[in-house]
N, C-alpha and C positions, 0 to 999 in steps of 0.2 A: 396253932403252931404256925401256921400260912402267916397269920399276924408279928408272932415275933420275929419270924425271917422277916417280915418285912419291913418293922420299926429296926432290925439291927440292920439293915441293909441302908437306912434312911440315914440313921447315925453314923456307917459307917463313910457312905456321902459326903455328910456334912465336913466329918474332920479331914477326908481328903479335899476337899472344895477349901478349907480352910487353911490348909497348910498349903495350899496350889497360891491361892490369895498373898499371903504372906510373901512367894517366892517371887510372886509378880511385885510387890509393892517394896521389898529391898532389890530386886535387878532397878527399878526408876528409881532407886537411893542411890543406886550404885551410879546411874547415866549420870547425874548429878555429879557425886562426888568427882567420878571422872571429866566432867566439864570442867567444875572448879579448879582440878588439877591441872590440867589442860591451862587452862587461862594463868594461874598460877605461873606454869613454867615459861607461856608467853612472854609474861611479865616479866620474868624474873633473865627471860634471856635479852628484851630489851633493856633490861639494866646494864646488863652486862655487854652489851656492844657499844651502849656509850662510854661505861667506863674504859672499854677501850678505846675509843676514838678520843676518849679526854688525855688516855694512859701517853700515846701518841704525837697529841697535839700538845703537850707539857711537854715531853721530850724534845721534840723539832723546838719549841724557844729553847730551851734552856742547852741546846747543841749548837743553834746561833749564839746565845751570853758565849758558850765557852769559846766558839770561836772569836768571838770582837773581844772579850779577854784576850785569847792567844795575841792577836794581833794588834793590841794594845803592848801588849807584855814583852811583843817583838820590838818594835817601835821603839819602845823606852832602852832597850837593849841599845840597838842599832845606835841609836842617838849617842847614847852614854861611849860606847864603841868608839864613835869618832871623835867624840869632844875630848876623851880620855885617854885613846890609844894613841899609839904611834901612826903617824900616814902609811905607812905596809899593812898595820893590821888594821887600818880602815880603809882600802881599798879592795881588801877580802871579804870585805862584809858586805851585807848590800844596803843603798841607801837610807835613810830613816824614813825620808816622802814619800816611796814610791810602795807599793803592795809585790813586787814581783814574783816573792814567797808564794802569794794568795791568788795571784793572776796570772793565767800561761797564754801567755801572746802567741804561742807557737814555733817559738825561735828557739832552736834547740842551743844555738851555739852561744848563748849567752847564758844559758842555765846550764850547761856543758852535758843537759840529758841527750839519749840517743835513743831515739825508739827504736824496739828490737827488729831485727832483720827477720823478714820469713823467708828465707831461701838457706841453703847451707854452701858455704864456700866451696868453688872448684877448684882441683890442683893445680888443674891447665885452664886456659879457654878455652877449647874443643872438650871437653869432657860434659857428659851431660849433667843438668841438676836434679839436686834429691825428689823436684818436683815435679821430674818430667816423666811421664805416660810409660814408658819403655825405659826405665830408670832401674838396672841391675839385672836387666831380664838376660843379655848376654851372659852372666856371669854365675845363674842359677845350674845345677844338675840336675841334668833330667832324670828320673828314674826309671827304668824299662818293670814292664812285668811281673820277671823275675826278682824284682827286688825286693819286692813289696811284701810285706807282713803276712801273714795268714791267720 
């Protein structure tokens, strides 16, 4: 009897030794697999960061074409403008030679822009501006104690 306990005891060893075996030898299937994966999405995401910097660096030329387009397209305009119009309506236009459209010299009063003012007009000159420190604090109501919410 001692004997068969002790050969099913042997056997039943074995097959746990054997399925333990087994669990070891797919988890290092598994490191793998996950390496490969791993490397994989590497890969797959330096594809993808060139394709964008390709996505990119197409766009910036082909936004320079459309602008030497545009200003080609201007050009051919202007030109036609003057050889073809009237002298009043080619004195409105701007000249064909020059880029001024495309170049800001910084002179407002010949491209008639105005860069916006950050102040807000005063009624008077002694009146203070919207920007100044103490700016309506005269004019606020105080509230006492009693007034407040509960």
């Amino acid at each position: 009897m001692i004997w068969l306990v002790g050969i099913g005891s042997l056997a039943v060893g074995i097959v746990v030794g054997v399925v333990f075996a087994n669990t070891l030898n797919t988890s290092s299937s598994r490191i793998q697999e996950l390496e490969k994966q791993i490397v994989d999405l590497q890969e797959s995401h330096t594809d993808y960061r060139d394709n964008v910097s390709d996505h990119f660096s197409m766009t910036a030329e082909l936004v320079q074409h459309m602008t030497e387009s545009y200003r080609e397209v201007y050009q051919h305009l202007a030109t036609g403008a003057q050889d073809l119009c009237s002298n009043e309506v080619a004195r409105k236009l701007l000249p064909a030679e020059s880029d001024t459209v495309f170049e800001s010299n910084g002179n407002e009063e010949t491209t008639g822009l105005i860069p916006p003012k950050d102040y807000a007009a005063k009624q008077t000159p002694g009146q203070k501006g919207a920007l100044s420190e103490d700016f309506g604090l005269g004019e606020s109501k105080t509230t006492s104690d009693d007034d407040t919410p509960v």
